[in-house]
C-alpha positions as CSV (number, residue, x, y, z in Angstrom):
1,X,22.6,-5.7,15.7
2,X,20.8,-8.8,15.4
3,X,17.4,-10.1,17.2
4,X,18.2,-11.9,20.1
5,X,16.1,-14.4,18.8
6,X,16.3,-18.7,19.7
7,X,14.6,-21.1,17.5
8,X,13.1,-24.2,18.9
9,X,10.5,-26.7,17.8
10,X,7.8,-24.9,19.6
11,X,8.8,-21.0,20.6
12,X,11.0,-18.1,20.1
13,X,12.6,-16.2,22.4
14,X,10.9,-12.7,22.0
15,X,13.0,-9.7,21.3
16,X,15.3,-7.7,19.1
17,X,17.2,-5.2,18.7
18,X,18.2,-1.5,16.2
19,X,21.4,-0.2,17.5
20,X,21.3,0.7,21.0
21,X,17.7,0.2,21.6
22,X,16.5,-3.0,22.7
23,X,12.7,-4.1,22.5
24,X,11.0,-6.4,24.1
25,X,9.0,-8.0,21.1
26,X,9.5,-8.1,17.4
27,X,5.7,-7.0,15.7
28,X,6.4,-3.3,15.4
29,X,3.2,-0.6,14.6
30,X,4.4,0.7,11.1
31,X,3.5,4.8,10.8
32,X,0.6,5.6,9.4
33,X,-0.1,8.7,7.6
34,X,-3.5,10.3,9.2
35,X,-4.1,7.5,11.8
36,X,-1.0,7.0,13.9
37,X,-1.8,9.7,16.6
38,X,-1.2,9.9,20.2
39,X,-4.5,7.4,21.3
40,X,-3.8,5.1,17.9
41,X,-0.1,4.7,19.5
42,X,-1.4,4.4,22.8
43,X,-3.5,1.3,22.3
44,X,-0.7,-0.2,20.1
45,X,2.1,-0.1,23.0
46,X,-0.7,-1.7,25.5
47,X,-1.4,-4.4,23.3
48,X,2.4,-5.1,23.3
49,X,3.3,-3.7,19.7
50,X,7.3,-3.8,20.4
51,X,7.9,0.2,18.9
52,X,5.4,2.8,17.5
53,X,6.3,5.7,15.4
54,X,4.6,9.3,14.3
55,X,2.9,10.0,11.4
56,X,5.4,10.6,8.9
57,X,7.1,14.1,9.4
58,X,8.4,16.7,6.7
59,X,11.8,17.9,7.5
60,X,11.0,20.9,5.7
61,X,8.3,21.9,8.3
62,X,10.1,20.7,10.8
63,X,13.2,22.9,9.9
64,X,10.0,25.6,9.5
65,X,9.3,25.4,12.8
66,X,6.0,24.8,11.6
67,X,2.7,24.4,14.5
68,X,1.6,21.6,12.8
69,X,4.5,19.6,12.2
70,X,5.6,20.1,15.8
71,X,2.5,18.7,17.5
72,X,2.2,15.5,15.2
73,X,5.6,14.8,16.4
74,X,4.8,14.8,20.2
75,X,4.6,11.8,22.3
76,X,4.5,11.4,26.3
77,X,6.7,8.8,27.7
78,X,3.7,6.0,28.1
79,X,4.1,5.7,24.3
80,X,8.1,4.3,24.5
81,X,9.5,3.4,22.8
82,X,8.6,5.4,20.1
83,X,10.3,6.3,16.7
84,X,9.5,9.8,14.9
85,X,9.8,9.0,11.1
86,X,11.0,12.1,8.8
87,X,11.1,12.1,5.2
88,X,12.3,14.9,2.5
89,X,14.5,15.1,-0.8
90,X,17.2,17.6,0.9
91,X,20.0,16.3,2.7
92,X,20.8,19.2,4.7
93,X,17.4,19.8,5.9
94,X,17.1,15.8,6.8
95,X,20.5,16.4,8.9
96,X,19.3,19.6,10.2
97,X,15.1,18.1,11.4
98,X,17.2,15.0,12.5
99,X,19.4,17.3,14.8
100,X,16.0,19.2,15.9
101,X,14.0,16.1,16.4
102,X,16.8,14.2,18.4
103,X,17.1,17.3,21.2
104,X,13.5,18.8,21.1
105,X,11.8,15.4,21.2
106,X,14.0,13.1,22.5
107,X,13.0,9.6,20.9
108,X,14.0,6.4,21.1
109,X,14.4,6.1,16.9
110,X,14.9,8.2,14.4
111,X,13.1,6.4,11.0
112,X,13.4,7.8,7.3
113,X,10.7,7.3,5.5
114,X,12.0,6.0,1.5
115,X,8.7,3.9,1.2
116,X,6.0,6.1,0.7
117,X,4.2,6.0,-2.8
118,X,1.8,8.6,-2.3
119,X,1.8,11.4,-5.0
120,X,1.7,14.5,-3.0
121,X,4.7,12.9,-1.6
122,X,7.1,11.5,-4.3
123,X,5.6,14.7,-6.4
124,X,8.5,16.5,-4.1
125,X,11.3,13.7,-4.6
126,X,10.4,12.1,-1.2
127,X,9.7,8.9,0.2
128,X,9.9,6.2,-2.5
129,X,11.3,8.9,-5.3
130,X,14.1,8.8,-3.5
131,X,14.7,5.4,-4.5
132,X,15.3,6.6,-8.4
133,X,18.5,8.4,-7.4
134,X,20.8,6.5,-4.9
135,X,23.6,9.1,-5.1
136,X,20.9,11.6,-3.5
137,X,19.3,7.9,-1.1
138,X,23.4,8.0,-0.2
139,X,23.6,11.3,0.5
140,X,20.4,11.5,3.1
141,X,21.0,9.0,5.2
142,X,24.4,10.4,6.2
143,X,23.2,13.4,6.7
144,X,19.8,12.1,9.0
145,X,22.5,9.6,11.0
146,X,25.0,12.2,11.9
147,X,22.2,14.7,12.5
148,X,20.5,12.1,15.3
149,X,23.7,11.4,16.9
150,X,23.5,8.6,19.4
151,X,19.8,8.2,18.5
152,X,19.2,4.9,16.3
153,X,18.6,5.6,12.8
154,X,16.3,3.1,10.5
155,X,15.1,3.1,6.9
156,X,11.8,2.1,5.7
157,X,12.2,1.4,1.8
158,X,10.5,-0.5,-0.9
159,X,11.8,-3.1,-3.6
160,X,12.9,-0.2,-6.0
161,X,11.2,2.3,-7.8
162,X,9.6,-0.4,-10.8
163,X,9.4,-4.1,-10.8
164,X,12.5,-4.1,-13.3
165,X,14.9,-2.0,-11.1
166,X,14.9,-3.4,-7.3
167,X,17.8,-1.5,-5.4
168,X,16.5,-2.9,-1.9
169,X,20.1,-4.6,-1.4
170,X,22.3,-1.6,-2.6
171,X,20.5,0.1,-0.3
172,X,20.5,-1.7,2.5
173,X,24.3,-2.1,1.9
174,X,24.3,2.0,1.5
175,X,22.5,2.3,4.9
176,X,24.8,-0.4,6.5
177,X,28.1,1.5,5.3
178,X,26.2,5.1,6.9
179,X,25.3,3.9,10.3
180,X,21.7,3.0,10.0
181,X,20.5,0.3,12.9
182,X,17.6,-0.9,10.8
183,X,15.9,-1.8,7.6
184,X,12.2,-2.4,7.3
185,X,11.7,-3.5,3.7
186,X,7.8,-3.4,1.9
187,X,8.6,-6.1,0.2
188,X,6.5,-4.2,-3.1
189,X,7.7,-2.0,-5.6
190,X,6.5,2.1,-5.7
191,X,4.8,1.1,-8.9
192,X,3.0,-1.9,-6.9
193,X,1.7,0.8,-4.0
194,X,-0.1,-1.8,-2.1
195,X,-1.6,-3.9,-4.9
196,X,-0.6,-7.5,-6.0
197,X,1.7,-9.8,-3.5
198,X,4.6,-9.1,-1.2
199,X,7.4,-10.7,-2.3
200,X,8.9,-12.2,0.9
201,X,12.0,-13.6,-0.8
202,X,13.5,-9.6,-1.3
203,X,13.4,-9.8,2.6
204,X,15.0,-12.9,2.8
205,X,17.5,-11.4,0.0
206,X,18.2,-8.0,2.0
207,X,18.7,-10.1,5.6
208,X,21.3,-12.1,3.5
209,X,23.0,-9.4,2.1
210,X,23.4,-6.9,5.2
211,X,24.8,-7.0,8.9
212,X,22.3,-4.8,10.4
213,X,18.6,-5.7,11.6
214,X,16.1,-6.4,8.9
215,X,12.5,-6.2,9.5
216,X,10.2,-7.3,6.8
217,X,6.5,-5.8,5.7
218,X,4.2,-6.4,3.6
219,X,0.8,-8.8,3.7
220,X,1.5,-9.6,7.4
221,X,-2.3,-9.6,8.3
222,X,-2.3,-12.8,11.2
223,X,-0.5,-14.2,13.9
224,X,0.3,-17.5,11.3
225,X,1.7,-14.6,8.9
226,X,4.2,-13.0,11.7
227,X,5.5,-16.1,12.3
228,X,5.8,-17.6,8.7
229,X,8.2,-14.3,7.9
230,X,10.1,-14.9,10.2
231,X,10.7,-18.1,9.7
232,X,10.7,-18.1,6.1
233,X,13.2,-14.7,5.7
234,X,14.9,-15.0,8.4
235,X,14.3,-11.3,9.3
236,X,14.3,-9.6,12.9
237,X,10.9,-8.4,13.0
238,X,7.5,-8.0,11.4
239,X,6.0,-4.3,10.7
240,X,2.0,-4.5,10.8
241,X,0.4,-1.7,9.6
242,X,-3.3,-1.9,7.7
243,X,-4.2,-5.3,9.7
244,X,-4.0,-3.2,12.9
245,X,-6.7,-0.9,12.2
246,X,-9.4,-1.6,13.6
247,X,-7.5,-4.4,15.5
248,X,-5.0,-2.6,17.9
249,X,-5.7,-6.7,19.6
250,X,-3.3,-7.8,17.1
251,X,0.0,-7.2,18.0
252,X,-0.9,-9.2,21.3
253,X,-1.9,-11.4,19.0
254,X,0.9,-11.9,16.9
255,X,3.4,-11.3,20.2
256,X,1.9,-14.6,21.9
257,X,1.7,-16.7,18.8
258,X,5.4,-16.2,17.7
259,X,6.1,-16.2,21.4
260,X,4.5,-19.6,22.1
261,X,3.3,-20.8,18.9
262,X,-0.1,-21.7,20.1
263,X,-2.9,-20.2,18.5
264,X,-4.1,-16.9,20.3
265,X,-7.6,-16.3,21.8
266,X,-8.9,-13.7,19.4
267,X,-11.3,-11.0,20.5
268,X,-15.6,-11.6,20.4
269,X,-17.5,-8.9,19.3
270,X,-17.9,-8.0,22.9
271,X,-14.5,-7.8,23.6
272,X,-13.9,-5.4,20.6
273,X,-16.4,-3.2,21.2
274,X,-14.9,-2.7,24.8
275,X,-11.3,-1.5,23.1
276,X,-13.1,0.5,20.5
277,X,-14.2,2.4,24.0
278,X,-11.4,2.4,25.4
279,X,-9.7,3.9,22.3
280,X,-13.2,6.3,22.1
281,X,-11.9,7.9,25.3
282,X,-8.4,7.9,24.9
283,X,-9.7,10.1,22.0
284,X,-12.0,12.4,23.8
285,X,-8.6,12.3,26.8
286,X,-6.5,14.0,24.1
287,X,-8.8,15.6,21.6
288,X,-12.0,16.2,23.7
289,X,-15.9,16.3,22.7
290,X,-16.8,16.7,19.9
291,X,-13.6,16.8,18.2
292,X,-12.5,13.3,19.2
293,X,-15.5,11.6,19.1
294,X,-15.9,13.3,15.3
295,X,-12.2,11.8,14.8
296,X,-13.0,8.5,16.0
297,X,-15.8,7.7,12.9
298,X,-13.4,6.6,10.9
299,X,-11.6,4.1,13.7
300,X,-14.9,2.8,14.7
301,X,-15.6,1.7,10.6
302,X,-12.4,-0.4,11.1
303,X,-13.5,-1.6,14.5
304,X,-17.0,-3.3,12.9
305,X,-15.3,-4.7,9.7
306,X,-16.9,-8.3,9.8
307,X,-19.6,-7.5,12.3
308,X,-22.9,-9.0,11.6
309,X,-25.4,-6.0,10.3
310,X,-22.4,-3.7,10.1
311,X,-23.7,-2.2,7.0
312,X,-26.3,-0.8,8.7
313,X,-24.1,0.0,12.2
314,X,-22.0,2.3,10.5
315,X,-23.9,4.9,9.5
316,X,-24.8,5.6,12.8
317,X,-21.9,5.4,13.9
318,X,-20.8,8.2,11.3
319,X,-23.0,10.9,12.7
320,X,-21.5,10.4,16.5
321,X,-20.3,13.4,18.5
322,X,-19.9,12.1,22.0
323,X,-19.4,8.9,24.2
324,X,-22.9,9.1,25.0
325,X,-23.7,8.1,21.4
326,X,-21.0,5.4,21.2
327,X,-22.8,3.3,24.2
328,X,-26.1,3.9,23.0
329,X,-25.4,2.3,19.6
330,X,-23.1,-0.1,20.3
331,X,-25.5,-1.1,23.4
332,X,-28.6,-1.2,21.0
333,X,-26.7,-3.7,18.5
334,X,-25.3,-6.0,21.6
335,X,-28.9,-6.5,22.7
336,X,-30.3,-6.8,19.1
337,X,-27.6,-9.2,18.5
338,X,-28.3,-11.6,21.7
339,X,-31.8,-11.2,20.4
340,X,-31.1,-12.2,17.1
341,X,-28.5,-15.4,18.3
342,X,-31.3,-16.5,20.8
């Protein structure tokens, strides 16, 4: 259950593993509600990310054979591997969307989400809620692991509920006891949400404390910061999730750097531009014009963070609605920069 990892003076050996399912890196793409699509997961597997997951997935739809919920949850096998993350408050609809998601979808991980701090979601006792009540935390992860079968199951959890109440270990020894494969720990509290620091040493406490694979989250934002975790918490793996947005490039990134421990070459404006594109058309591939293009604003304000004149790229690139537009713009800066650097 642990990573198959090797330290030496200068390199790990790269890979780990959650039950039955071994990867062939240890930076995973953490889900991402209302950007981890189809083209987002895409990009993330190229660039080497060792697992992506869904968007996070209501069991209660899912159980409602809801449109919706159905088509966030597909995936086409140049995604794998791939987890499909569900959340809810009812055990019996967790075991049930776990049963439906393991023979309708067929994925390599089945994830429970008992991390999330947003209202709309702990308003119905999901995600981090969850957390206040570990009768009920008990309770759902037996039901999602004997509903997924053979299919991996991980947890992604938070410190506790408040600052003054961690319960990461007691549930990490809950999930260990169930069958879970995998803990990913936020190393914050629900009260924290995503303010203040990680506290790295909960992740180091929870790898000490259970058998199973442990992967740690929370303020990993560089290469240097995926390999301090695990070196400093002896975890499995890292999760990225907000320092890959905009910067798919970073999982290759941090792959090579724990891999090596060299410093990695790190994209030019040039260079990210071009996988903006390339993430531009994987957009219009699944979503087509306009609708993908009008989708893809909000991926190409993360793209320019740090660009030179950016506060004045991005409007126009607000008002896009095809490809057309994207290489005009980003054409007309390229030359205006060389001008500008000449």
């Amino acid at each position: 259950m642990h990573a198959l990892a090797v330290h030496t003076t200068h390199a790990y050996i790269v890979g780990m593993r959650i039950g039955n399912l071994n990867l062939n890196g240890r930076v995973l793409s953490a889900p991402l509600a209302g950007v981890s699509n189809r083209p987002f997961r895409v990009m993330a597997i190229q660039a080497k990310a060792a697992v992506t997951f869904t968007e996070m997935i209501s069991s209660e739809g899912l159980i409602r054979n809801q449109a919706r919920t159905r088509e966030m949850m597909a995936f086409r096998e140049d995604e794998r591997p791939i987890g499909i993350q569900l959340f809810g408050a009812n055990p019996e609809s967790m075991r049930k969307a776990a049963e439906i998601t393991v023979r309708d979808f067929k994925p390599d991980l089945v994830d429970i989400n008992f991390g999330c701090p947003v209202k709309k979601v702990v308003n119905k006792n999901g995600g981090a809620a969850v957390l206040k009540d570990l009768g009920l935390t008990r309770e759902i992860i037996a039901a999602t692991v004997e509903g997924a079968g053979e299919t991996p199951v991980s947890i992604k959890i938070r410190t506790g509920w408040k600052d003054d109440h961690p319960v990461f270990v007691e549930v990490g020894r809950i999930a260990q006891k169930c069958g879970v494969a995998a803990v990913t720990l936020h190393a914050r509290s629900r009260s924290k949400g995503f303010s203040g620091k990680a506290e790295w040493t909960a992740i180091k406490e929870l790898k000490d404390s259970v058998d199973i694979t442990v992967i740690g989250n929370g303020d990993v934002r560089t290469p240097e910061d995926a390999r301090r975790m695990l070196e400093e918490t002896g975890c499995d793996g890292v999760m990225v999730g907000r320092a890959a947005l905009g910067n798919p490039d970073i999982f290759r990134q941090m792959h090579y750097f724990i891999e090596t421990g060299e410093p990695p070459a790190e994209p030019t404006i040039a260079d990210s531009i071009a996988i903006a594109r390339k993430h531009a058309s994987l957009m219009v591939a699944e979503y087509g014009e306009p609708r993908g293009i009008v989708k893809m604003r909000r991926y190409l304000g993360w793209y320019t963070r740090g660009f030179p004149g950016a506060s004045s790229l991005r409007p126009k690139l607000f008002q896009i609605s095809t490809m057309a537009d994207i290489d005009d713009i980003f054409s007309d800066y390229l030359s205006a920069l060389r001008v500008r650097r000449s």
